[in-house]
One Martini backbone bead per residue (centre of mass of N, CA, C, O) as a GRO file, in nm:
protein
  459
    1UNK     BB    1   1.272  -3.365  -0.288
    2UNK     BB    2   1.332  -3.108  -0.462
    3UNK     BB    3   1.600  -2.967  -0.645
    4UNK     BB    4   1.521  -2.668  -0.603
    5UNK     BB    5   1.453  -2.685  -0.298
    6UNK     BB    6   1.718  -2.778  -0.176
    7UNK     BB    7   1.878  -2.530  -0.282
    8UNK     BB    8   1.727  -2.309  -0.124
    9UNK     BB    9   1.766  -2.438   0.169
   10UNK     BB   10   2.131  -2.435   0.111
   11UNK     BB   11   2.132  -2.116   0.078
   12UNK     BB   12   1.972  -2.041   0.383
   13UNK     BB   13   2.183  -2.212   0.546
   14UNK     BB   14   2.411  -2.043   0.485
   15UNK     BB   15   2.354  -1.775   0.523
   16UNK     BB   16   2.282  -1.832   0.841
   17UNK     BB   17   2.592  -1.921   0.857
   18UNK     BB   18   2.728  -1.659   0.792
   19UNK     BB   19   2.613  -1.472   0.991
   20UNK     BB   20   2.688  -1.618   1.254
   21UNK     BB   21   2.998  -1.628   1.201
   22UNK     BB   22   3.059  -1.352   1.168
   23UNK     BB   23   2.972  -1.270   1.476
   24UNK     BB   24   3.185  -1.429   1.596
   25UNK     BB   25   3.469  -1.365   1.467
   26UNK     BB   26   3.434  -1.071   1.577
   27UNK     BB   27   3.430  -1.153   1.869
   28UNK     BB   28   3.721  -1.353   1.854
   29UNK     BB   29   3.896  -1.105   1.855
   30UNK     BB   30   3.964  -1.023   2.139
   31UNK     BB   31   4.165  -1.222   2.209
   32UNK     BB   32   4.345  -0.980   2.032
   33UNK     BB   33   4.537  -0.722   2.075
   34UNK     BB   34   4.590  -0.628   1.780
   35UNK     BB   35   4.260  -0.608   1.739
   36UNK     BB   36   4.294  -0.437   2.005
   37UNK     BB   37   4.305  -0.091   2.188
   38UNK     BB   38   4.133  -0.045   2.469
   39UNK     BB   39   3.873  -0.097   2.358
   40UNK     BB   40   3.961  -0.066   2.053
   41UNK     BB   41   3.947  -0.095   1.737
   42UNK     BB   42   4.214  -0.181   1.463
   43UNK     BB   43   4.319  -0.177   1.175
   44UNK     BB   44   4.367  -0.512   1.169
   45UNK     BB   45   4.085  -0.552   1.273
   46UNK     BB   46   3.939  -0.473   1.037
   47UNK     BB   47   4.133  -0.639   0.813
   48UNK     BB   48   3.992  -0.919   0.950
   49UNK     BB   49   3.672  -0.874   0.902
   50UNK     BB   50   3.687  -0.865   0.578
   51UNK     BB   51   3.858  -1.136   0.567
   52UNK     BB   52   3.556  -1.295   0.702
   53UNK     BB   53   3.407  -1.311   0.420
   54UNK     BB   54   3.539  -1.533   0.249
   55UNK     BB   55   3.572  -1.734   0.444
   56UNK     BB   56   3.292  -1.776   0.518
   57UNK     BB   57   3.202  -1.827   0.178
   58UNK     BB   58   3.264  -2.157   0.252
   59UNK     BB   59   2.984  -2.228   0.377
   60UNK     BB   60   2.852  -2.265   0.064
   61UNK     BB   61   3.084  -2.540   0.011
   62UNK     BB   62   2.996  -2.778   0.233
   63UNK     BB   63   2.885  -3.010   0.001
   64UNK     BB   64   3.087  -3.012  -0.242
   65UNK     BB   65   3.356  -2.875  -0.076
   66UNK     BB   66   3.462  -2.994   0.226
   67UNK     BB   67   3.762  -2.874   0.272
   68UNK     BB   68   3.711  -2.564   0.268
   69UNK     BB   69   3.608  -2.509   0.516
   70UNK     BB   70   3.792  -2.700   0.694
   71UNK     BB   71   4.000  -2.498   0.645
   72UNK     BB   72   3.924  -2.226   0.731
   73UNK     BB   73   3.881  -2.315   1.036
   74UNK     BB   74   4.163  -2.392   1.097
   75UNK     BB   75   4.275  -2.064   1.044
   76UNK     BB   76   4.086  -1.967   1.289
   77UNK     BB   77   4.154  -2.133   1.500
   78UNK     BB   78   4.467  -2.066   1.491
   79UNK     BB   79   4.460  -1.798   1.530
   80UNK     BB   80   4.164  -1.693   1.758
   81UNK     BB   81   3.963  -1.955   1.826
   82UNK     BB   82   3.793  -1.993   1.603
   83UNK     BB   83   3.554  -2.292   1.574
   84UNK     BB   84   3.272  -2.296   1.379
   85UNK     BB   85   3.383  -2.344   1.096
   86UNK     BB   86   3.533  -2.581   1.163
   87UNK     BB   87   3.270  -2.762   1.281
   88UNK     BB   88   3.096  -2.765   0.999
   89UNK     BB   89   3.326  -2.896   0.812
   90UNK     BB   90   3.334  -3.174   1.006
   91UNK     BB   91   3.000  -3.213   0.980
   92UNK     BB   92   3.047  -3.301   0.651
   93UNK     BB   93   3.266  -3.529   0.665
   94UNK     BB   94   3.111  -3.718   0.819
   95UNK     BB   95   2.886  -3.768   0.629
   96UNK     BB   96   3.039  -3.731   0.327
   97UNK     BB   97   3.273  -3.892   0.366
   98UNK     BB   98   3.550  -4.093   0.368
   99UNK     BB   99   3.653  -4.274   0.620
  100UNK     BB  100   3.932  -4.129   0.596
  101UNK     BB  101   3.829  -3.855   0.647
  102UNK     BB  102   3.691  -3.855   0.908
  103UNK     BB  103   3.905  -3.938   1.069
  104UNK     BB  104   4.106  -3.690   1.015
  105UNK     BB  105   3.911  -3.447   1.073
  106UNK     BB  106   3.889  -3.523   1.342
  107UNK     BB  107   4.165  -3.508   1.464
  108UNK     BB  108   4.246  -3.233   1.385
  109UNK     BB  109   3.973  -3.098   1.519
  110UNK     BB  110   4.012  -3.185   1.798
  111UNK     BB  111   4.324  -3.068   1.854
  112UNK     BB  112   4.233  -2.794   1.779
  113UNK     BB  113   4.008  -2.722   1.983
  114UNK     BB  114   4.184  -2.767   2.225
  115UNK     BB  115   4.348  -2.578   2.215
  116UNK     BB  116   4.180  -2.345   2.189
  117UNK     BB  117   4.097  -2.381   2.450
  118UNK     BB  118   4.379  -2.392   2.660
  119UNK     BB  119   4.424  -2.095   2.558
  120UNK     BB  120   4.162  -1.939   2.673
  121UNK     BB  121   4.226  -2.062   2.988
  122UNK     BB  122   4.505  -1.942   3.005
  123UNK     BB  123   4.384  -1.631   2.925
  124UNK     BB  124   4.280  -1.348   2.982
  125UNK     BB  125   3.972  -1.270   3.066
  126UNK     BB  126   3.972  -1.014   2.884
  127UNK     BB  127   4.041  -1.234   2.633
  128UNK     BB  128   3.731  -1.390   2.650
  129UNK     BB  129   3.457  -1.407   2.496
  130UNK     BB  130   3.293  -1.528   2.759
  131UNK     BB  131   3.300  -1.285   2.968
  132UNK     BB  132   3.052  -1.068   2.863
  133UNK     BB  133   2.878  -1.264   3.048
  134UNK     BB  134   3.052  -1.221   3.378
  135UNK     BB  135   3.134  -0.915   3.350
  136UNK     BB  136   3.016  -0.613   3.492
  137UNK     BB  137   3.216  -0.459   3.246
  138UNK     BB  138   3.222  -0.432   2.915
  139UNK     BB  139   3.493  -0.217   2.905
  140UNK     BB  140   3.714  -0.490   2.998
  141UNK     BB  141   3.741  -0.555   2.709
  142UNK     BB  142   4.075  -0.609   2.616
  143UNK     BB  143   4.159  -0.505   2.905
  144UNK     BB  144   4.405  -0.539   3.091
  145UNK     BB  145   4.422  -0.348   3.335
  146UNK     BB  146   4.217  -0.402   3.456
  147UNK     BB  147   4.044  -0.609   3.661
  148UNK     BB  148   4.014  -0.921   3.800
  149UNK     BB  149   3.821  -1.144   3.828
  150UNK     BB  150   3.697  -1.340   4.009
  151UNK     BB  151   3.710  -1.639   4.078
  152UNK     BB  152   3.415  -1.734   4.005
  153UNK     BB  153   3.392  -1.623   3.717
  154UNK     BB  154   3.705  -1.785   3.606
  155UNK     BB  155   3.520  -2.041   3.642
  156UNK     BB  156   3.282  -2.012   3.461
  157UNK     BB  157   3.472  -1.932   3.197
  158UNK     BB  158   3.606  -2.169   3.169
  159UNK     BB  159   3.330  -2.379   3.179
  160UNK     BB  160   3.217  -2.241   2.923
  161UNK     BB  161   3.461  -2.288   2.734
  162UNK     BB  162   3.448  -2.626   2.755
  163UNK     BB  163   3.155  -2.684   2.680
  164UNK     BB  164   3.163  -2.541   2.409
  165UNK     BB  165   3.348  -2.733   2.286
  166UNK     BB  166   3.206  -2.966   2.355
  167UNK     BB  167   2.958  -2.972   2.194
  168UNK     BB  168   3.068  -2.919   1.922
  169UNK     BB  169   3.189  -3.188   1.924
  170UNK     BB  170   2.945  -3.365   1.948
  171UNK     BB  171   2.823  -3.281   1.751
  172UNK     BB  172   2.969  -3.314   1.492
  173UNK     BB  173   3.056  -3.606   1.567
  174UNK     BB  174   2.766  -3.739   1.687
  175UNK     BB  175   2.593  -3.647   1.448
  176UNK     BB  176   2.724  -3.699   1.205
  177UNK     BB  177   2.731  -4.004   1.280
  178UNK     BB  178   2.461  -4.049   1.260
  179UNK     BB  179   2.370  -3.968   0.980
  180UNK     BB  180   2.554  -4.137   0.833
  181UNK     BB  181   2.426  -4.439   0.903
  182UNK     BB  182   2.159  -4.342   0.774
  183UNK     BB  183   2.240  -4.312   0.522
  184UNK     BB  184   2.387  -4.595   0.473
  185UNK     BB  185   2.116  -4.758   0.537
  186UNK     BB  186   1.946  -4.626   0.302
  187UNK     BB  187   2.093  -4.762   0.095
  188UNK     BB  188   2.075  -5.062   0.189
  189UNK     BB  189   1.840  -5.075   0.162
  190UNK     BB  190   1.819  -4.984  -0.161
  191UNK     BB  191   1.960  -5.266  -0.220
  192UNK     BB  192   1.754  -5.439  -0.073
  193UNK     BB  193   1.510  -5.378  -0.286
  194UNK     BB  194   1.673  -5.445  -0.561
  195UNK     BB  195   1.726  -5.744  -0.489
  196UNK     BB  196   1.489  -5.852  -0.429
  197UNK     BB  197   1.331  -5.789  -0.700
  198UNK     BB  198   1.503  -5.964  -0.837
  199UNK     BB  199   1.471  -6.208  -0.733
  200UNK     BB  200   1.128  -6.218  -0.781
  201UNK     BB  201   1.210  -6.186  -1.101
  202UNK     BB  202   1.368  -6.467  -1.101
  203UNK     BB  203   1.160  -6.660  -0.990
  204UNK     BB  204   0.939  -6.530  -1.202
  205UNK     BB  205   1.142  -6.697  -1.446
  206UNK     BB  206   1.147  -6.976  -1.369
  207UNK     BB  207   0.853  -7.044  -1.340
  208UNK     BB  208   0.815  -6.986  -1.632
  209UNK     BB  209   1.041  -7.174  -1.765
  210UNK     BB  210   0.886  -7.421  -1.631
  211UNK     BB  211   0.607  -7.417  -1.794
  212UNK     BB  212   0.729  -7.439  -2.067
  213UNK     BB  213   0.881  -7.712  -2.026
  214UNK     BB  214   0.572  -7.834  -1.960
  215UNK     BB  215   0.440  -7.745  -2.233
  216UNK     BB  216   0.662  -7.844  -2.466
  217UNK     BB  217   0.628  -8.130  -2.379
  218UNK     BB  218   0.342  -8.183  -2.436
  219UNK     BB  219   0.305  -8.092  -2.720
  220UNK     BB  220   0.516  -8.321  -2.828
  221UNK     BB  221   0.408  -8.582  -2.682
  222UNK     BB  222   0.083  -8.503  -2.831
  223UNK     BB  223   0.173  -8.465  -3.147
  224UNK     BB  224   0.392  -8.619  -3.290
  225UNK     BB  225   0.326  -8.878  -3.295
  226UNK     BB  226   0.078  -8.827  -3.483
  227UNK     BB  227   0.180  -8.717  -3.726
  228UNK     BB  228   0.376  -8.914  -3.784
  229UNK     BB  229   0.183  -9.160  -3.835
  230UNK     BB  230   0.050  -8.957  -4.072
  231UNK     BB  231   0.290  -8.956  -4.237
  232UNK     BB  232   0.366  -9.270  -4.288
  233UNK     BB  233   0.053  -9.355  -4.411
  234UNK     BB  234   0.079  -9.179  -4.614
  235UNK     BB  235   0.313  -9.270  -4.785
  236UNK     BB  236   0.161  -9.567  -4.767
  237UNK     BB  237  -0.021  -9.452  -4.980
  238UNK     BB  238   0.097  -9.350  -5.186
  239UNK     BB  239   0.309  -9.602  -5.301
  240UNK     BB  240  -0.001  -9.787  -5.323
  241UNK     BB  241  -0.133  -9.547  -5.511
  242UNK     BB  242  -0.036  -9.534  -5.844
  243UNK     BB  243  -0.273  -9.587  -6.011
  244UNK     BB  244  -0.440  -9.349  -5.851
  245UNK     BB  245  -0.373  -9.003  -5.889
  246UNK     BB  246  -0.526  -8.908  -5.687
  247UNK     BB  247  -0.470  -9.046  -5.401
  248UNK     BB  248  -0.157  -8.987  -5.445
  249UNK     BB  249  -0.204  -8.669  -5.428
  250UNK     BB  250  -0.303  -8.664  -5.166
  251UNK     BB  251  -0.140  -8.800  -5.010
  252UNK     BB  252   0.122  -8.623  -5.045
  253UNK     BB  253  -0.046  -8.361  -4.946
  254UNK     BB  254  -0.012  -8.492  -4.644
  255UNK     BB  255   0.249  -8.579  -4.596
  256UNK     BB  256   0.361  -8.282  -4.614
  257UNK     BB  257   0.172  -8.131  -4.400
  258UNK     BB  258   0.296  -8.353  -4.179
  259UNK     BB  259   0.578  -8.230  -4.223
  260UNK     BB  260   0.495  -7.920  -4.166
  261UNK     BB  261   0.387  -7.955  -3.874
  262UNK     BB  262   0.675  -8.065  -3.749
  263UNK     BB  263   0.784  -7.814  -3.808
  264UNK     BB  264   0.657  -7.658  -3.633
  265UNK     BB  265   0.670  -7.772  -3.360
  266UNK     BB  266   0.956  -7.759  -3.336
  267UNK     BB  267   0.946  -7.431  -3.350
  268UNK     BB  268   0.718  -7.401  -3.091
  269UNK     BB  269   0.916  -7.558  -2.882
  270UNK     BB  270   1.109  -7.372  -2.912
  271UNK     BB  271   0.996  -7.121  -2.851
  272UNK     BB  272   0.870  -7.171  -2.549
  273UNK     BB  273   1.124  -7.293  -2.400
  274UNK     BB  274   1.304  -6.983  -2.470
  275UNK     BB  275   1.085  -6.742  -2.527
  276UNK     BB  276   1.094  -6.648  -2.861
  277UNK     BB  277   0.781  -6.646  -3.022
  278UNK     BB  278   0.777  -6.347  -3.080
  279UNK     BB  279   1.030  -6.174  -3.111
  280UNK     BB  280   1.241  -5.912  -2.981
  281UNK     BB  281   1.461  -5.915  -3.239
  282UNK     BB  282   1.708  -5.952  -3.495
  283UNK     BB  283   1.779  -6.202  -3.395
  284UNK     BB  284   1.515  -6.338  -3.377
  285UNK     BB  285   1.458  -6.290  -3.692
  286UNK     BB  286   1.673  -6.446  -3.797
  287UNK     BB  287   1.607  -6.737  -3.635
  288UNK     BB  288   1.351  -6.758  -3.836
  289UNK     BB  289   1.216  -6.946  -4.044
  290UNK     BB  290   1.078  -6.848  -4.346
  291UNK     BB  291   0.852  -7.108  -4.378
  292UNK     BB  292   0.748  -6.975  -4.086
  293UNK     BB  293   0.523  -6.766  -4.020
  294UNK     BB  294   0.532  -6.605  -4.337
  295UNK     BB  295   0.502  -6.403  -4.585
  296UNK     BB  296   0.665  -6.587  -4.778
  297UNK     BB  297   0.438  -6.840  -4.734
  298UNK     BB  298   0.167  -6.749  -4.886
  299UNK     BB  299   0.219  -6.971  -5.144
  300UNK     BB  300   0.211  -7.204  -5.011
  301UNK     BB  301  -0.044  -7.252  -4.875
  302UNK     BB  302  -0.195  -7.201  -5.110
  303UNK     BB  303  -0.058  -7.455  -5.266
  304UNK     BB  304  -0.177  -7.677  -5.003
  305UNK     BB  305  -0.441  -7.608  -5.025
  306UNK     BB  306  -0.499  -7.631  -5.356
  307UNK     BB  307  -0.435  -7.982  -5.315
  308UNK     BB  308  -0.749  -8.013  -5.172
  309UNK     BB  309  -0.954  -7.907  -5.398
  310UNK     BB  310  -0.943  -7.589  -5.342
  311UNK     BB  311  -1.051  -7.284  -5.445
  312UNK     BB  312  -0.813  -6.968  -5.522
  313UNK     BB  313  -0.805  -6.630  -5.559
  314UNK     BB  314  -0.568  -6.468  -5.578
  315UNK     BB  315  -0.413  -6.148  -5.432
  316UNK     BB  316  -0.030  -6.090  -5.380
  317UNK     BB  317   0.129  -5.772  -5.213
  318UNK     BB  318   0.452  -5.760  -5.097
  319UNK     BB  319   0.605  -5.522  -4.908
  320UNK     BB  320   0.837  -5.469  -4.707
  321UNK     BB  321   0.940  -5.721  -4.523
  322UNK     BB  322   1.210  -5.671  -4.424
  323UNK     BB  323   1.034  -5.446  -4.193
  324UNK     BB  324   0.876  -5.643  -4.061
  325UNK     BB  325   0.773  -5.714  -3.769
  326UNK     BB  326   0.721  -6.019  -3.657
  327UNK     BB  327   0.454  -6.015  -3.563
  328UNK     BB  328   0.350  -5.943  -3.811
  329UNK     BB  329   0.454  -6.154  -4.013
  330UNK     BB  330   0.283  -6.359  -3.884
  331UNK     BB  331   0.032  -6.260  -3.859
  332UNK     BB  332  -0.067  -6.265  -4.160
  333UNK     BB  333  -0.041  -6.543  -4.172
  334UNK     BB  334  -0.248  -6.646  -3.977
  335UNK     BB  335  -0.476  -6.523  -4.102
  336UNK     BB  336  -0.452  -6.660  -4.372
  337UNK     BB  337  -0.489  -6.962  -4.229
  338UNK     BB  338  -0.762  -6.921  -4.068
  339UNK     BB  339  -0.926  -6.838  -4.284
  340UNK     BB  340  -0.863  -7.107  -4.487
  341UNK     BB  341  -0.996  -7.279  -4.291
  342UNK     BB  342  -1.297  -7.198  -4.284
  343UNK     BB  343  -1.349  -7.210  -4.549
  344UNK     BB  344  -1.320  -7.542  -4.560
  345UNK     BB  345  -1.510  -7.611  -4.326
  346UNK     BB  346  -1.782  -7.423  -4.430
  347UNK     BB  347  -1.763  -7.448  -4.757
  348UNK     BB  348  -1.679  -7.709  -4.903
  349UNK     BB  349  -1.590  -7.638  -5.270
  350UNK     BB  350  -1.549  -7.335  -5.269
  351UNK     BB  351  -1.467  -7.051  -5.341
  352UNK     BB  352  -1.199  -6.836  -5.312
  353UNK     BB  353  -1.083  -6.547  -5.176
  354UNK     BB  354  -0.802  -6.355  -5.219
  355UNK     BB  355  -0.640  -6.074  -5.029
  356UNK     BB  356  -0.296  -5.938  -5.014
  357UNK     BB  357  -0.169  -5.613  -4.849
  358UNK     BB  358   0.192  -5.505  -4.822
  359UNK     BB  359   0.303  -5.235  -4.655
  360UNK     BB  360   0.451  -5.002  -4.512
  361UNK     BB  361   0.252  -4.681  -4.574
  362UNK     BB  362  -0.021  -4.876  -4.537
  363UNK     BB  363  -0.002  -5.178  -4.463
  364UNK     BB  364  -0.234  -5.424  -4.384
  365UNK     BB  365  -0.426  -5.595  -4.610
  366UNK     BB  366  -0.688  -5.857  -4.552
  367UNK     BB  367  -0.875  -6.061  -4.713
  368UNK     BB  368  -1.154  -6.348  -4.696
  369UNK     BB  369  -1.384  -6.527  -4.947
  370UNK     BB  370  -1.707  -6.664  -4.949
  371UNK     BB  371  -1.945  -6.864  -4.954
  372UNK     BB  372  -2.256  -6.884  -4.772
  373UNK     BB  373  -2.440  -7.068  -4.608
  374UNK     BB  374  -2.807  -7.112  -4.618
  375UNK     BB  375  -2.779  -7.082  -4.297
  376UNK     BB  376  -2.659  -6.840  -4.252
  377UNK     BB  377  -2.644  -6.524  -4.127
  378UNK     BB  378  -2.771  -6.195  -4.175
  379UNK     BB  379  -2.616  -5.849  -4.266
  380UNK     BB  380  -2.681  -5.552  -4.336
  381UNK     BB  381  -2.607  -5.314  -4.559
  382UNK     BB  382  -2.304  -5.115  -4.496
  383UNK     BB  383  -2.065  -4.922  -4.422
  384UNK     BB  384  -1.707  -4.888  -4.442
  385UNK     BB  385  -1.384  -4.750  -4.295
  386UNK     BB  386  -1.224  -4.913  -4.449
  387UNK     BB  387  -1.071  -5.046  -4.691
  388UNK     BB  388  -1.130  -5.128  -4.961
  389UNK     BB  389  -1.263  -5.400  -5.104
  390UNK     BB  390  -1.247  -5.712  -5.281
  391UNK     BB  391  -1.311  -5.746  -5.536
  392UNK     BB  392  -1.646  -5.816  -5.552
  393UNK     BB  393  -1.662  -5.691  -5.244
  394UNK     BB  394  -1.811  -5.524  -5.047
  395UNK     BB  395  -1.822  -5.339  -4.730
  396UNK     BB  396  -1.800  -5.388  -4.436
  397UNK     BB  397  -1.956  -5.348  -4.170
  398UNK     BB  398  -1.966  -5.203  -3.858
  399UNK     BB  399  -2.204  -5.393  -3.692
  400UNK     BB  400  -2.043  -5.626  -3.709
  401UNK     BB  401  -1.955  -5.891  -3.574
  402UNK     BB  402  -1.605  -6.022  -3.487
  403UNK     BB  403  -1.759  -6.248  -3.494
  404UNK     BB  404  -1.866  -6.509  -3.655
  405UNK     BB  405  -2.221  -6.660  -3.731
  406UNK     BB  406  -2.184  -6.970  -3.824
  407UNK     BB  407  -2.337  -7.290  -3.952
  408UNK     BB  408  -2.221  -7.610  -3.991
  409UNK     BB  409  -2.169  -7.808  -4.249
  410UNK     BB  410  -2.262  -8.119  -4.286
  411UNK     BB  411  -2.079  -8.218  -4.520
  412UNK     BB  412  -1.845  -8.148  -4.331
  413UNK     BB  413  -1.558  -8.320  -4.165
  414UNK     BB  414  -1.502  -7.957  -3.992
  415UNK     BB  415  -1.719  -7.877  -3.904
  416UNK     BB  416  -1.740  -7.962  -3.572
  417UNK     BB  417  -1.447  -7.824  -3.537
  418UNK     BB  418  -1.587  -7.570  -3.450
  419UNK     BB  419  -1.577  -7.238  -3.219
  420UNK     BB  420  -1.469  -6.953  -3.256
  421UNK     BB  421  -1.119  -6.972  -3.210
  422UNK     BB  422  -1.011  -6.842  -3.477
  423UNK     BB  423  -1.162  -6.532  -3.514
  424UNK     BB  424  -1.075  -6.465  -3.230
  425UNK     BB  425  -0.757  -6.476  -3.290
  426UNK     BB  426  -0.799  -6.245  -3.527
  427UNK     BB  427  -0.856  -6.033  -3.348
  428UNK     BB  428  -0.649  -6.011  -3.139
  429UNK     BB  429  -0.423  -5.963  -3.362
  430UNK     BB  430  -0.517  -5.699  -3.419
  431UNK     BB  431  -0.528  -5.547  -3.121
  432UNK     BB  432  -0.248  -5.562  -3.066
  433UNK     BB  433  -0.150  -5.408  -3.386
  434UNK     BB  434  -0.418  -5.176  -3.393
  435UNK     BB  435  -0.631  -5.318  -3.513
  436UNK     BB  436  -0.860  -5.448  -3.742
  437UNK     BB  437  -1.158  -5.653  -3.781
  438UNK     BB  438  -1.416  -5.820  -3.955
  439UNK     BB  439  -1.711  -6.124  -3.953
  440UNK     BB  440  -1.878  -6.226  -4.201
  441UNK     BB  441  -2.171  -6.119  -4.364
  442UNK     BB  442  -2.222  -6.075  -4.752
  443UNK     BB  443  -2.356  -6.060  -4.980
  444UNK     BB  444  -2.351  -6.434  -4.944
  445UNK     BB  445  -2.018  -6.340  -4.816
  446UNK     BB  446  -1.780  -6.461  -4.608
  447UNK     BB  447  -1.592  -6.214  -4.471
  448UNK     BB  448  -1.264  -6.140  -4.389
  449UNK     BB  449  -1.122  -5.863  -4.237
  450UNK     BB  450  -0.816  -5.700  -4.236
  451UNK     BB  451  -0.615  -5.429  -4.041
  452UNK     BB  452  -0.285  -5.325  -4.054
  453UNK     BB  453  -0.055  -5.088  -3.938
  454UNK     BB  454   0.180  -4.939  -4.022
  455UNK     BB  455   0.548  -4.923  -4.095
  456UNK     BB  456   0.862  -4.905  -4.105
  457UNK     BB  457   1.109  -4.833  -4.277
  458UNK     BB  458   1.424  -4.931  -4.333
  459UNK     BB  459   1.695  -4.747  -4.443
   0.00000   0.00000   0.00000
């Protein structure tokens, strides 16, 4: 229930509770000569009636300060018996209070009820508000002289006045703990529906955890043998080959690959078995080393390619690295190395142009274009939404496909592995970041082009 709603029904049922309390209170009035004499009220009647409008309207407080109606009617139930303000208070008390206010104030309650029972049962019938019900004439109230009722009358009026007591009291005392044990069972409820939710969430990150670890081992077990390896056969191929200095300088640029290469994996497989391999925070950015697929290495990348004596024409302007979040600045790198890896397979020997620009306010675009085999598809020249093309290469076309199709050259020893799952990679990672990919053919250059968006800059 909404809470402005709830609080105009606690408005509507105090209002309610308000008139009929304030009836009751001014009919208990009877039961006292000093307000009435003769059937007719007096002037301390009067001022009795009066003040029971405030004390009534501490029923409206019934909720928030428990205490003040069940004070409030116990001052009325000891001074003329009238006890449902008392009874009011004691069933929120009962409710909402904690467990030693709920036995206190039953016993206080229990108490006062009693006497006030016993106290009108002892008292003249024509001083008992419930005599009203029983005499033959309403005139007899508040009468002393009058004469007294049979004795059949005076034992219904008995009857009738602890009956009142006893359900009085039932309510208050057997509803109140009845609906206090509901609110605590929902409380119990809702502690062990979040109790669960934890359990089942904490099962499935075991789960993911146990995945992790024999991801992370199948990788390290499958790739690390093979790597050291070629690291090893590269040293003793670069030892070997002195007298041949291009030899001696391929074996070299494959060792270092091949060293940089188990430092990635060191670095993946770690970051796989910890979960932190997206980096959710600068804790875990600058846990990254600095090597390893971010923009800071896209010079060495390139100089890594350009020793396997592939041509590059680089242009590499990035600003404001530190504020780049990790997921962006890995992503760059990624792309720039996806990019140049299709390059050398399906082009090899072919100049590349790279163009690389990275800020804040603009955000990264990379370009990476190459001569395109002359079997791949070619694509109509349309214009491109994106920004700038790369110096000397026009715009890529909209209807362009996002994974490019081009059949790999017969003469590259690694045209046959590919799949098209590293163009389909760089798609991912541009829609991730809410960027732009597009991948093909254009006027004779294939060509890969990233668009994606700012980012804040810190500070």
């Amino acid at each position: 229930m909404p809470r402005a709603l709830r609080i105009l029904v606690s408005v509507l049922v105090g209002a309610l509770l308000f008139v009929i309390g304030l009836f009751t209170s001014a009919m208990a009035l009877t039961s006292n000569t000093w307000a009435f004499s003769g059937g007719v009220i007096s002037n301390t009647g009067m001022v009795a009636i009066l003040l029971l409008v405030p004390v009534w309207a501490t029923v409206f407080l019934r909720q928030k300060w428990l205490w003040a109606p069940f004070i409030a009617g116990a001052l009325l139930t000891a001074g003329w018996g009238d006890a449902l303000l008392l009874l009011i208070g004691l069933f929120h008390l009962v409710i909402r209070g904690s467990k030693r206010q709920a036995i206190i104030a039953s016993a206080v309650g229990t108490v006062l009820v009693a006497a006030a029972t016993v106290r009108m049962c002892l008292a003249p019938a024509q001083l008992n508000p419930f005599a009203i019900l029983f005499l033959p004439d309403p005139e007899q109230m508040t009468n002393l002289d009058a004469p007294a009722p049979p004795a059949d009358a005076l034992l219904a009026i008995t009857l009738v006045t602890i009956a009142a007591a006893v359900i009085g009291l039932g309510i208050s005392l057997g509803v109140g703990a009845l609906l206090r044990r509901t609110r605590r069972m929902r409380v119990v409820e809702t502690i062990a529906a979040r109790e669960t939710q934890r359990n089942e969430s904490l099962s499935a990150e075991l789960a993911r955890r146990s995945e992790r670890e024999l991801l992370a081992r199948e990788l390290h077990d499958t790739l690390s043998h093979r790597l050291s390896i070629i690291s090893l056969h590269s040293g003793a191929l670069e030892l070997g080959s002195k007298d041949d200095d291009d030899v001696a300088s391929t074996a070299s640029a494959l060792r270092q690959e091949a060293h940089a290469s188990l430092e990635d994996l060191r670095h993946l497989v770690g970051g796989v078995r910890e979960g932190t391999l997206a980096g959710g925070g600068p804790q875990k950015e600058a846990s990254t080393p600095p090597s390893l697929a971010s923009m800071r290495s896209i010079p060495q990348l390139v100089a890594s390619v350009q020793s396997t004596g592939t041509i590059i024409r680089p242009s590499i302007v990035i600003q404001d690295v530190e504020s780049a979040p990790t997921v962006l600045d890995r992503a760059v790198y990624r792309i720039v190395q996806e990019s140049l890896t299709n390059a050398m397979k399906h082009a090899p020997g072919s100049p590349v142009t790279l163009e690389v620009t990275v800020s804040a306010d603009q955000g990264a675009r990379i370009a990476v274009a190459n001569p395109a085999p002359a079997s791949t598809n070619r694509l109509p020249p349309r214009q491109s939404p994106l920004a700038e093309a790369v110096p000397g290469i026009p715009p890529y076309p909209t209807s362009a496909p996002r994974v490019g199709s081009s059949r790999p050259d017969a003469d590259s020893p690694l045209a046959g592995t590919g799949s098209g799952a590293g163009l389909e990679g760089i798609r991912e990672r541009a829609a991730m970041l809410e960027g732009d990919a597009l991948a093909g053919v254009r006027d004779g250059s294939f060509v890969v082009e990233v668009v994606l968006p700012p980012f804040a800059r810190r500070g």
